[in-house]
N, C-alpha and C positions, 0 to 999 in steps of 0.2 A: 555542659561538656565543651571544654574546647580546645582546640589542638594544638599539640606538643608543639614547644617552641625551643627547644634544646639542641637542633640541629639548624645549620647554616643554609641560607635562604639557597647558594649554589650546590645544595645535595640533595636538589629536588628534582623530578625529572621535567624536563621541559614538556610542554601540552603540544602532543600531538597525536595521531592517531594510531591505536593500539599495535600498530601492526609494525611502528618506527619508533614507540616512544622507550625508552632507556632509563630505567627503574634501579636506583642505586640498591645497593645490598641490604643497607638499614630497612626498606620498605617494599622488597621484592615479596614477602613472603616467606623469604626460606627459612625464617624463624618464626611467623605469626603463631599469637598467644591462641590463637582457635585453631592450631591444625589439629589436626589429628595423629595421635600418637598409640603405639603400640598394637599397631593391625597390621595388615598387608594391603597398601594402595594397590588400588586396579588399576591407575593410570601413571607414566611416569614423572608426569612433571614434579618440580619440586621447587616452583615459584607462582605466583598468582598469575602474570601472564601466561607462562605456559597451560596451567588449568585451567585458564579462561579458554585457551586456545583449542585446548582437547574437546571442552564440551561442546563449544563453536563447528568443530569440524564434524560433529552430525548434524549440520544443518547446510551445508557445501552446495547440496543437489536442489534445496529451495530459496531461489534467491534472495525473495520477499521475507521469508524468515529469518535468513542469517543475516542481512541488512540492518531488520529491527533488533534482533536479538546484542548483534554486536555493539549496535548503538549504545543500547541501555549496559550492557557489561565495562562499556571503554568510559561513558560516561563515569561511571561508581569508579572503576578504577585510577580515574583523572581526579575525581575528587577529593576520594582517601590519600590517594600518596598528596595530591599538592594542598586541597584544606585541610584535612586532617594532621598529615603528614605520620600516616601512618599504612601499612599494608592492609590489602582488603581481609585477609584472613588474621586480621587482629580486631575489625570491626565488633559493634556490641550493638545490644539489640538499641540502647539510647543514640549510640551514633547513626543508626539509621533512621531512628525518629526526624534528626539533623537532616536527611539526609533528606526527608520527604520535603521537607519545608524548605527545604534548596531549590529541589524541582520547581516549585513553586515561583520561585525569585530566581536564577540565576545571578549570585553578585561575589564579587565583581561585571557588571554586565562586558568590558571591555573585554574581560580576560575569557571570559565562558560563551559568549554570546557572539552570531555570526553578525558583519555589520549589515543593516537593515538594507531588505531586499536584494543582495550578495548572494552565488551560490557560485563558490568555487570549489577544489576538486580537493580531493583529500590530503593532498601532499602540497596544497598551495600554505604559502606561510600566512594568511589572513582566516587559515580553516579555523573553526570553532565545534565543538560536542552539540552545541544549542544554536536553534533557531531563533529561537525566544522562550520567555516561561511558560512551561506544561499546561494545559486547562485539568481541569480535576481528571475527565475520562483518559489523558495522555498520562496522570500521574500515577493512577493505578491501576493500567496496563504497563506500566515501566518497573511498579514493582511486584506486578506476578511474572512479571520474566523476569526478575531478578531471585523473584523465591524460588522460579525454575529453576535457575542456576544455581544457586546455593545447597536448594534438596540433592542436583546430581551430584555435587560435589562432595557432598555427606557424604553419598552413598558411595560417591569411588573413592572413599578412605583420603580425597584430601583433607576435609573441614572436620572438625569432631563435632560440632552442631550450625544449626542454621539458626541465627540469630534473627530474621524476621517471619521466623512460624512462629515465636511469640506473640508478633503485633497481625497475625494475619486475619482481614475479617470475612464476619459470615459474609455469603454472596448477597451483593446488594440486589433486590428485585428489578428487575431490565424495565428499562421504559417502555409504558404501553403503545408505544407509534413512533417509527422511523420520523425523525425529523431534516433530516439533511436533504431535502428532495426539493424539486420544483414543482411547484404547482401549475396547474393548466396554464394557468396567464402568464406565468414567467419562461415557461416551455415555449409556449407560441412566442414571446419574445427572445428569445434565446435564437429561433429557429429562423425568426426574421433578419437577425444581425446577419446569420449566414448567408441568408436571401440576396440581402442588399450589399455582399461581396464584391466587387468591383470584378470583372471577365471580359474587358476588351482585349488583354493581349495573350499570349497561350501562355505562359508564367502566372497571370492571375487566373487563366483555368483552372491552369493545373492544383494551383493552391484552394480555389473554389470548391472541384470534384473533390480533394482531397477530405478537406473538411465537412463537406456532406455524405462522406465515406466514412470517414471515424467519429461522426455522429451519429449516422445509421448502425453501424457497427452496437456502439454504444450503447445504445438507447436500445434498439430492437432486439437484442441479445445478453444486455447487462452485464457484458465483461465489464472484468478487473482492468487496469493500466497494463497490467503485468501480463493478462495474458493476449493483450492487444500486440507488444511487443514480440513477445515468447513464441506464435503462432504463427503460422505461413499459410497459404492459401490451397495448401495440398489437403486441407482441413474440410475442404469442400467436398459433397458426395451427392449424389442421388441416387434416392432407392423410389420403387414403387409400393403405394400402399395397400390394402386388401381391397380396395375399389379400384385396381389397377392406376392410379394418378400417380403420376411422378411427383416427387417433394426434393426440397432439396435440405440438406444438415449440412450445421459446421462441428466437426469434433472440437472438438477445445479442450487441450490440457492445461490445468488449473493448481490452483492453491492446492499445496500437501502430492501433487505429481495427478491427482485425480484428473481421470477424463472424465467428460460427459457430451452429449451430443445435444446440439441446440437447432431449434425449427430454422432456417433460412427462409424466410418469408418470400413473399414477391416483390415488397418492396424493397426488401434488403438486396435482391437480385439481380433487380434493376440500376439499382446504385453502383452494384459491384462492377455492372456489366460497362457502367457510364464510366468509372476511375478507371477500372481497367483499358480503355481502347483510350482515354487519354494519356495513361503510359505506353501506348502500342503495344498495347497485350491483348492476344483472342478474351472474347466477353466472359467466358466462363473458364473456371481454373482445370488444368490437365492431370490427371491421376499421377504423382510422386513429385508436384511441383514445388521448388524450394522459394517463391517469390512470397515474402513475407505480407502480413493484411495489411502492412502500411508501411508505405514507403516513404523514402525521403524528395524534396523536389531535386529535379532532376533527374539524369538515367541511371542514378544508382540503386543497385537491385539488394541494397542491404536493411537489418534490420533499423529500427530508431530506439533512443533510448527513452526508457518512461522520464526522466527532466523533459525530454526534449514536445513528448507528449501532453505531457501534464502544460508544459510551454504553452501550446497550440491550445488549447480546451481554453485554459486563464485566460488566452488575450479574446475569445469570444464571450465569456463570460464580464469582462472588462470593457469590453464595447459595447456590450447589454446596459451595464450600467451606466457609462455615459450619456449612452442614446434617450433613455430614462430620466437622467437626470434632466436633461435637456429641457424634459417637457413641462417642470416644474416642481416645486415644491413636495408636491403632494405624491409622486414618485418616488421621494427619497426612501423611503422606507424599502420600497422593493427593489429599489438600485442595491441600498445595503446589503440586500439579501444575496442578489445576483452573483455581486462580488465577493462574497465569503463562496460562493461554490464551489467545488472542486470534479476532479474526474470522477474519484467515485460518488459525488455526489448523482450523478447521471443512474450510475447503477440501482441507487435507492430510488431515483424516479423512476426507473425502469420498472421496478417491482411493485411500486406503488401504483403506479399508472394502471398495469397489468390488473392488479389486484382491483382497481375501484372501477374497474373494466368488467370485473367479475369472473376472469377467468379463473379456475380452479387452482385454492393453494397449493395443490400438489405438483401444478405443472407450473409455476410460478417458481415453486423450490426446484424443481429439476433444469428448470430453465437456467435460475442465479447459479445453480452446483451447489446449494444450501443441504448441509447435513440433515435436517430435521426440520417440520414445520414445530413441530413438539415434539415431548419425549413418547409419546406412541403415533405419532407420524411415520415412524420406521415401520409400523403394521400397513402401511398404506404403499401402494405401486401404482404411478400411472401409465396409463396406453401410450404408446410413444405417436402412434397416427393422431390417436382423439387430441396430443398434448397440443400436436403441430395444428390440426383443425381451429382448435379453439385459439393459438397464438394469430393462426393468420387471421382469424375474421374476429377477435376483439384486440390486438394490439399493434397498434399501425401510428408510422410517424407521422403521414400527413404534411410529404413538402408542397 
């Protein structure tokens, strides 16, 4: 298969992001050889961006999803009109075969691909769809939200079928063990880089506390990025348990709008109470407080963005390795390691840790806001006091 070359290279749309990019009439849609004809559309568009748009817009309220979702939609539709050169509601189920093995390569890398180690903003002219080529687990998660998108659009009478329910396969068996995690010895290193953060002047406090704040956070709690940002300190509570002891919880609204309540340990507490009085705030948070879980340096009382988090996490994880490397050879392996980690990489230690701790899968799962330890997991409820019991005396950072 390969793509229509009968139109002029300037009747294509220029590559930018779906929300600006300008899709000549040949390859808008409003003719694709897949729409659907002779029904009643439930939706009104009557172009591929605007039905991209429509299905887009129930996902408004979770950020995290319509982020990735738009991603992969703006992607496919950067690709059809400019390599193909054809509308996405003309695609066939062979052109999407093309389209996997793209994922895979991004080429032209100049035209598709962001320049290395770059992250500008959407409307900068150096923006790109890609970071670099997909690994297999990014390629088919990009195309079950692509099949997502396609089935809704069957079904709102745009598409007359969905070209990749042909190629779609059985579920592949999940791997038996989280692997993205630290292990004991790269944790204790990770946690030392913090240690040896330089705190002579109050700007390197402040950056000090900060960082042993959204590591405790992190770790002791196993949030998301997302809801590190998303969340404010009004999250904080205390109740007393049926042995009359005070505990304290952080609510946390999560992935899909879900809440769940998470143990706030002592060590978490302590932490809290240390960042806090270095931004000149009482140690514990005040009932309807809008001061978000992590600030920016300085006295601004605003939220951060997850780049700017993820930012902070990387250059710790970046100093791990070099401190590593340093020591020789025989280090490099677990420098390597260091260095591919990520934020949520911490969460999967979180769980992991927990788990080889021996606390109970069920309060492990309610801890992460995991839907299910299994599919009859949902027959199981844990004690919210026993959950917090068991979090504070086997899962502890240990600065």
């Amino acid at each position: 298969m390969t793509p229509q070359n009968n139109q002029n290279a300037d009747t294509l749309p220029v590559l930018m992001p779906i929300e600006n990019v300008l899709v000549p009439s040949h390859l808008d849609g409003s003719s694709g050889t897949n729409r659907a004809s002779g029904n009643r559309p439930q939706i009104a568009a009557n172009n591929d961006v605007d039905a991209i748009k429509a299905w887009l817009a129930r996902f408004l309220d979770t950020k995290t999803t319509f982020d990735n979702y738009r991603k992969e939609a703006e992607r496919l539709l950067l690709w059809s009109t400019m390599a193909m050169q054809k509308p996405i509601s003309s695609l066939t189920h062979e052109d999407l075969l093309i389209y996997q093995h793209f994922l895979a390569d991004p080429q032209p890398a100049s035209r598709w691909i962001m320049p290395r180690g770059r992250r500008v903003a959407r409307t900068h002219a150096d923006w790109r769809p890609f970071a670099g080529p997909l690994a297999p687990s990014s390629q088919r998660q990009a195309i079950i939200i692509l099949n997502t998108m396609l089935s809704w659009l069957v079904n709102a009478g745009y598409l007359a079928g969905n070209p990749l329910s042909l190629s779609r396969q059985r579920a592949r068996i999940a791997k038996p063990r989280i692997t993205r995690y630290l292990d004991e010895e790269l944790w204790l290193e990770v946690k030392l880089t913090i240690d040896m953060m330089p705190k002579e002047t109050d700007r390197e406090r402040e950056h000090f506390f900060r960082m042993r704040w959204l590591f405790s956070l992190l770790y002791l709690c196993g949030l998301r990025i997302s809801e590190v940002v998303d969340n404010t300190m009004a999250g904080f509570f205390c109740r007393r348990d049926k042995d009359g002891e005070e505990r304290w919880w952080l609510e946390i609204t999560g992935k899909g709008d879900k809440t769940r309540i998470v143990p706030a340990t002592n060590e978490l507490m302590v932490e809290l109470a240390r960042y806090r009085r270095e931004k000149d705030l009482p140690p514990f948070p005040l009932a309807g407080e809008s001061v978000p879980l992590l600030l920016p340096i300085g006295g601004r009382k605003q939220s951060m963005t997850r780049g700017a988090v993820h930012a902070i996490v990387k250059s710790v994880f970046e100093n791990t390795s070099i401190r590593l490397r340093q020591r020789g050879e025989q280090y490099h392996a677990i420098a390597d390691r260091v260095e591919q980690a990520s934020t949520h990489w911490l969460r999967h230690t979180a769980g992991s840790h927990m788990a080889n701790s021996e606390v109970d899968l069920r309060h492990v799962r309610d801890n992460l806001g995991h839907e299910s330890i299994s599919t009859t997991s949902k027959y199981l409820h844990s004690s919210d006091d026993a959950r917090h019991r068991e979090t504070e005396a086997k899962h502890k950072i240990k600065w």
